[in-house]
C-alpha positions, 0 to 999 in steps of 0.5 A: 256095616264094616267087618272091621272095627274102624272105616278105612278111608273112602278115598285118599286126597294124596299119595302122602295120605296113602303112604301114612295110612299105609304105614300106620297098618303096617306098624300096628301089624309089627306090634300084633305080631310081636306080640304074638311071637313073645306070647308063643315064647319064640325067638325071631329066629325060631319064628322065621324058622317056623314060617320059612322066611329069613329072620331079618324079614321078621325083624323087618316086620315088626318094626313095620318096614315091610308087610307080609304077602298073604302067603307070609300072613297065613306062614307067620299064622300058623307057625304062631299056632293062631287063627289067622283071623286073631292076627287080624284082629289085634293088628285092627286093636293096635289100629285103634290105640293109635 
């Protein structure tokens, strides 16, 4: 049994099936994290102040046009002042509201 509360895809039939699922995590982790930011009452300046990163990065972020390394991840987890498990965990909500 999975630790996350859905199945990732055994295997993808094509590239185009790749890349939409891939958008689809990366834009359920830009809404977790905005969230998250509008939560911890920070600006996208102050956060990426916060987590050493440039503020369109974290605008880039949230609009799900990037994904974070691990590094940014944990970065972006601790300037939020959250686990970074809680991070995971809404973006795998925001998954399931899709």
């Amino acid at each position: 049994m999975s630790a996350l509360p859905f199945s990732l895809p055994q295997a993808f039939v094509s590239q185009d099936e790749r890349r939409h699922y891939t958008g689809a995590v990366k834009c359920a982790f830009g809404v977790a994290l905005r969230k998250a930011r509008i939560a911890a009452g920070l600006t996208q300046e102050v956060l990426a102040r916060k987590a050493c990163v440039d503020w369109t990065y974290v605008s880039l972020l949230e609009r799900g046009l990037r994904q974070p390394t691990i590094f940014t991840f944990l970065a972006l987890s601790d300037a939020l002042r959250l686990q970074p498990t809680l991070l995971i965990t809404e973006t795998c909500a925001e998954l399931l509201r899709r």
